[in-house]
C-alpha positions in Angstrom: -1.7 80.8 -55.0 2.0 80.7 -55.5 2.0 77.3 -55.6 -0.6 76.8 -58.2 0.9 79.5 -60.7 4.4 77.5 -60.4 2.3 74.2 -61.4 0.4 76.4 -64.5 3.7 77.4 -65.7 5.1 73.8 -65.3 2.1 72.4 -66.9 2.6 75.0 -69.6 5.8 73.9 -70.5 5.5 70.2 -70.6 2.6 71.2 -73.1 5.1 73.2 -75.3 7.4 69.9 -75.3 4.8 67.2 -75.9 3.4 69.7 -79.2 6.7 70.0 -80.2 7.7 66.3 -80.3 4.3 65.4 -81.9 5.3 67.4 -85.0 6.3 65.4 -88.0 10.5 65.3 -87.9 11.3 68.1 -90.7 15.3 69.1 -91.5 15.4 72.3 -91.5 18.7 72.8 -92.9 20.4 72.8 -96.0 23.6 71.3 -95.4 24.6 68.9 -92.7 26.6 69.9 -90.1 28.8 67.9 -87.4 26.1 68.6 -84.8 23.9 65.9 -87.2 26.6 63.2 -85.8 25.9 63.8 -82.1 23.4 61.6 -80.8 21.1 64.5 -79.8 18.7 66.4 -81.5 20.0 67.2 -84.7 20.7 63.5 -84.8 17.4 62.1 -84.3 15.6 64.7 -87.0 18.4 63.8 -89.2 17.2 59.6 -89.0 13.6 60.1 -88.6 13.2 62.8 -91.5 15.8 61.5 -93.9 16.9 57.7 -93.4 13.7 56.2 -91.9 11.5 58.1 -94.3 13.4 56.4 -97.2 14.0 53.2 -95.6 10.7 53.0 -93.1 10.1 49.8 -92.2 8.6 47.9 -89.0 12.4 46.1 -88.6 13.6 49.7 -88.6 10.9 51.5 -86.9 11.9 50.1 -83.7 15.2 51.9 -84.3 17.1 49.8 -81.6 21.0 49.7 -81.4 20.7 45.9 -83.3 17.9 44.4 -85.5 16.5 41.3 -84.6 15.9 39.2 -88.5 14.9 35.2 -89.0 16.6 33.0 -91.2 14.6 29.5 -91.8 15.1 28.6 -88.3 17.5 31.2 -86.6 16.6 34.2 -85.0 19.9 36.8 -85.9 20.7 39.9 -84.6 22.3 42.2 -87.3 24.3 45.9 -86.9 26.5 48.2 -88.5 28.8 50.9 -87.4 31.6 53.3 -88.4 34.0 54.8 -86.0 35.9 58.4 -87.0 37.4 59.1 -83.4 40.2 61.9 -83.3 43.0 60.9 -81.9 43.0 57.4 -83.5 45.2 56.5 -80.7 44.2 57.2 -76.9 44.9 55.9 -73.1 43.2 52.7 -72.8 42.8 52.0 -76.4 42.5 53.0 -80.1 40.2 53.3 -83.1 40.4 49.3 -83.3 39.5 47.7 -80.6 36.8 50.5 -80.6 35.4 49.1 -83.4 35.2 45.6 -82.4 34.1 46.7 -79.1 31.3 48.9 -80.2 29.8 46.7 -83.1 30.2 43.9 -80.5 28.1 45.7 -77.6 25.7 46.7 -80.2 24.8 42.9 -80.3 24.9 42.3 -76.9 22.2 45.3 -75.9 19.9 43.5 -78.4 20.2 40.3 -76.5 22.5 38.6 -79.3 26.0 36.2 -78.9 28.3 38.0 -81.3 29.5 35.8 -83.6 31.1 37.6 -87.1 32.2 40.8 -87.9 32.9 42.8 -90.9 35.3 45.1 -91.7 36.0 48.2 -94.1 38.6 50.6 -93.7 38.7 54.0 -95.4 42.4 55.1 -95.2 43.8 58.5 -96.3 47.0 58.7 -98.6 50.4 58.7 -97.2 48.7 57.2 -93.7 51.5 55.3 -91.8 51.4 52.1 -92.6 52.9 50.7 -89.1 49.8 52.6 -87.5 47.4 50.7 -90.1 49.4 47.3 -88.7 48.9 48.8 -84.9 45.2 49.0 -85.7 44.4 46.4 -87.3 46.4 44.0 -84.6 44.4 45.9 -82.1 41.3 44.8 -83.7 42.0 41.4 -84.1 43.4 41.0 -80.3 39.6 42.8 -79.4 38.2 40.1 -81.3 39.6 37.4 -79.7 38.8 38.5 -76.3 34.9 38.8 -77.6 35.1 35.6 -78.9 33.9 36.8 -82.9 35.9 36.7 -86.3 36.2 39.6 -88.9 35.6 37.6 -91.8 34.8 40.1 -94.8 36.1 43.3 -95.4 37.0 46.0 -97.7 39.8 48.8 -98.7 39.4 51.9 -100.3 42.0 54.9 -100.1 41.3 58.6 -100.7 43.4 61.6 -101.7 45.1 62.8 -99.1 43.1 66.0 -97.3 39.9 63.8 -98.1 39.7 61.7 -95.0 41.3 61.7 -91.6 43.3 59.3 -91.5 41.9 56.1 -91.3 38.2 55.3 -90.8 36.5 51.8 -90.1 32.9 50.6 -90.7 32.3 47.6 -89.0 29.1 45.4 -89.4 28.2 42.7 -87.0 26.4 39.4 -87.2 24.9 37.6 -83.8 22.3 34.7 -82.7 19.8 35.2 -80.2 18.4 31.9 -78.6 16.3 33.1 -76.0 12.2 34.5 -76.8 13.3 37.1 -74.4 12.3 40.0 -75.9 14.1 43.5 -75.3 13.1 47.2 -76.4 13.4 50.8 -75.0 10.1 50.1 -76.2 8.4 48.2 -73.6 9.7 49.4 -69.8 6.8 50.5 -67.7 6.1 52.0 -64.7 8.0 50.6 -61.8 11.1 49.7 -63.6 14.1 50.6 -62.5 17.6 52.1 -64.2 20.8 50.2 -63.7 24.2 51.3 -64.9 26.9 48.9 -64.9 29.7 51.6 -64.0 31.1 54.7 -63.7 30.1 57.2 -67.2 32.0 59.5 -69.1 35.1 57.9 -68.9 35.6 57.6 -72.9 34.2 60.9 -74.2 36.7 62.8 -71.5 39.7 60.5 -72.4 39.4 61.3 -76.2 38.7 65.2 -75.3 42.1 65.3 -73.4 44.0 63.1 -75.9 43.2 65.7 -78.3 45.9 68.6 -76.8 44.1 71.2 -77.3 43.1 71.9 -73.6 45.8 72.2 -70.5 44.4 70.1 -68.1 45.6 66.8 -66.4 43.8 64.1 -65.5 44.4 60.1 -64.9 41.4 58.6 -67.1 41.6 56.1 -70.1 38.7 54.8 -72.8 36.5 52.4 -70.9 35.9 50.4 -74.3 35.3 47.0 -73.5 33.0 43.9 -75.0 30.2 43.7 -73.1 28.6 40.7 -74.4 29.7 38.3 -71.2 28.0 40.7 -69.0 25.0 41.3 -70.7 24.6 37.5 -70.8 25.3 36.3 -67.4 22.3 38.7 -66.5 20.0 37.9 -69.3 20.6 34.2 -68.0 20.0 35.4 -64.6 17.0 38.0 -64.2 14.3 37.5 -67.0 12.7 40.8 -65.6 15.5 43.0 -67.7 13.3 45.2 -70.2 15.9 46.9 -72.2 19.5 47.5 -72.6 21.7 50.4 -74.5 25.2 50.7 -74.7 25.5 55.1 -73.9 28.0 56.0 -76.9 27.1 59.1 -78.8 24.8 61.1 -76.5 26.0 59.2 -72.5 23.2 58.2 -71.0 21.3 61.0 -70.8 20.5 60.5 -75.0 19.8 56.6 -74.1 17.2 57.6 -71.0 15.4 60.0 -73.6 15.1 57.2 -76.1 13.6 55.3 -73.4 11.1 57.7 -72.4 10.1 58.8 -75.9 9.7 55.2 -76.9 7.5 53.9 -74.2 5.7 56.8 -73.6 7.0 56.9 -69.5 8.8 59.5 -67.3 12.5 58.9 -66.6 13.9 60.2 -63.1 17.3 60.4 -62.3 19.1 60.5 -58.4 21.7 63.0 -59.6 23.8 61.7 -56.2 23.5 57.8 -57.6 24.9 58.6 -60.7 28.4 57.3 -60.8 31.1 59.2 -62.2 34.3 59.0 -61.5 36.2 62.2 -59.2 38.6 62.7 -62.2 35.7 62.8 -64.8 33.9 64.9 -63.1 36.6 67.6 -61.9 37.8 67.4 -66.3 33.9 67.6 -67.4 33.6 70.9 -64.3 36.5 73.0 -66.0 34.8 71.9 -69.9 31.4 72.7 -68.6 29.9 69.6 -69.8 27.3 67.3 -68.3 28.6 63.6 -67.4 25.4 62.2 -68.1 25.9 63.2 -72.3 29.8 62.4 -72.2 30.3 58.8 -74.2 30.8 55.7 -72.8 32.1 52.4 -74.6 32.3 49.8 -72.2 28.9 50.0 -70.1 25.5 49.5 -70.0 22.2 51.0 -69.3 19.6 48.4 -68.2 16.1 48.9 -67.3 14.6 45.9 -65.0 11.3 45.0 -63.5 11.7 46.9 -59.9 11.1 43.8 -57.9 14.4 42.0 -59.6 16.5 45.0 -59.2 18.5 43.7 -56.4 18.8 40.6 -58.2 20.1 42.1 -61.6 22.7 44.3 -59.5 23.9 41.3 -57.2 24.7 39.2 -61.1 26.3 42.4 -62.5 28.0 43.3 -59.9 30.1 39.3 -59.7 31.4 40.6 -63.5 34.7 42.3 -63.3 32.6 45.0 -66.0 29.9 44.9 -63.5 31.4 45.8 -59.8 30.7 49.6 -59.9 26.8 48.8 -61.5 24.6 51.1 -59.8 20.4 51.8 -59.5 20.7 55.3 -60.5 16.7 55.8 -60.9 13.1 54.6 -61.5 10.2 54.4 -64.7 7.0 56.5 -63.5 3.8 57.8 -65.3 4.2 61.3 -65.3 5.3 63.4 -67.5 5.0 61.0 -69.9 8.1 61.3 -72.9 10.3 63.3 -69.9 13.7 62.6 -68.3 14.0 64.1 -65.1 16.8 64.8 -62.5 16.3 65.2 -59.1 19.6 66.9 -58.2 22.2 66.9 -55.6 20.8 70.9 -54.2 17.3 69.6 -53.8 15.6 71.1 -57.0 14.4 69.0 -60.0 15.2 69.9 -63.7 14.6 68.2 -67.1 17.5 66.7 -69.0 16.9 66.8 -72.7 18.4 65.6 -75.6 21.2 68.0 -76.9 21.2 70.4 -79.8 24.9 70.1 -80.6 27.7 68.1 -79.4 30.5 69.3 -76.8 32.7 66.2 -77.8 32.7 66.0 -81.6 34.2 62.7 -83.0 34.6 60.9 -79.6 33.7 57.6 -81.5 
């Protein structure tokens, strides 16, 4: 008897959650607030109620990380981004070659060669100018590496007290050459969840760079191009479905995505998920989840179960790749859900958030 009422009560509750989600995206608010920038909740009501109501069309719909456009005879794969990370400088990088990185990985995930970037910069008055130089030498060393040119830009500057510093918008301009089609959109049952290295790194980096908390720990921005990686597998293991980069949101946002979009249950190995001992003893004493902490240099790939070991063995040979890790498995039921079986033996949901415990990590 005890058994069935615990099963009632679950049932109940998925019920809430599948009513709630079926609603028409409504924002409720009448001023934006930072939690509208998280990846999370806010986030997505803020894009499906304002942007893709205006804009809605079936390029769009898909609302993937890249869209995929023709041209006569090429197949492109187009993006845009702006960074607004506080500090603009940080261990293992700075607000630069997190630009080039990021727009560049955004290409990658949608199965593109990055080719041509854009970039506008936003500056405040009375910003250094030998930081602009640092950045702006940062982003073109980043874009060597990738293997892409900035090729357009623009300039504005604001009062000062009206920006931050210095923010970048980047755009970015790829080819894709394969008919291998990728979307959160079409994983199925079976598939399983790869990640190609340790999470969380970034989004704790940038909290501690900050100063505003006394703790110590040895951990620097992960932000890296991607793209190589991403195509030695693509090359490798046609049975990848989908790939995200896990910036705003970690991984947990990304794995909702997924199973919202195909309609399909996410579950999670808490003890598979890699995270590094010095994220995880920094993200203990912040009380904050390592699976919604930022990352900027890795990837979440979902691939057809039986090329699993296949897609690990090719990621694993990339020096981005050696740490890449099956961290869980696409079932039925309950459909829409992410679920984590954690490391005490229970199982709980893990939802998109309502705010965001790492404001401006990107």
């Amino acid at each position: 008897m005890t058994t069935d009422r615990a099963a009632e009560a679950e049932q109940q509750v998925l019920d809430r959650i599948e009513r709630a989600r079926s609603r028409k995206p409504r924002l409720r608010e009448d001023r934006i607030t930072l939690a509208h920038g998280s990846g999370g909740k806010a986030t997505q009501t803020l894009i499906e109620a304002v942007f893709l109501e205006a804009f809605r069309n079936d390029v769009l719909a898909r609302l993937e990380d890249g869209a995929e456009l023709a041209a006569d005879a090429a197949r492109l794969a187009f993006t845009t981004d702006s960074f607004v990370v506080s500090p603009l400088f940080f261990p293992g990088g700075d607000i630069g070659d997190l630009a080039v990185n990021g727009t560049v990985n955004d290409l990658a995930v949608s199965g593109a060669t990055p080719r041509y970037l854009s970039a506008g910069f936003i500056i405040e008055e009375g910003f250094p100018t030998a930081d602009l130089v640092r950045i702006t030498r940062s982003m073109a060393d980043a874009a060597a590496v990738a293997g892409v040119r900035v090729v357009t830009g623009d300039t504005k500057v604001v009062q000062k007290g009206k920006a931050d510093g210095c923010y970048i918008n980047t755009a970015g301009l790829g080819t894709l050459h394969t008919d291998h089609r990728l979307g959160v959109d079409s994983v199925r049952p079976g598939d399983a969840v790869v990640v190609s290295g340790p999470i969380g790194d970034h989004g704790i980096t940038i909290m501690l760079a900050r100063g505003e908390l006394d703790i110590d720990a040895d951990v620097e921005s992960d932000t890296a191009a991607v793209h190589g990686l991403v195509g030695d597998l693509l090359a490798a293991v046609p049975g990848v479905r989908a790939l995200r980069d896990p910036t705003r949101g970690g991984v947990a946002t990304v794995l909702n995505e997924i199973a919202r979009a195909s309609g399909v249950a996410v579950v999670v190995d808490e003890d598979t998920v890699p995270v590094r001992e010095e994220v995880r003893g920094a993200s203990e004493l912040l009380g904050i989840d390592p699976l919604y902490v930022a990352c900027e240099g890795r990837v979440v790939v979902v691939v057809d179960g039986a090329q699993a070991a296949d897609a690990l063995r090719v990621m694993r040979s990339h020096p981005l790749g050696v740490d890449a890790t099956a961290i869980g498995r696409i079932a039925d039921d309950p459909p829409g859900l992410v679920l984590l079986n954690t490391a005490l033996g229970g199982t709980r949901i893990v939802d998109l958030l309502v705010g965001d415990p790492l404001p401006r990590i990107c």
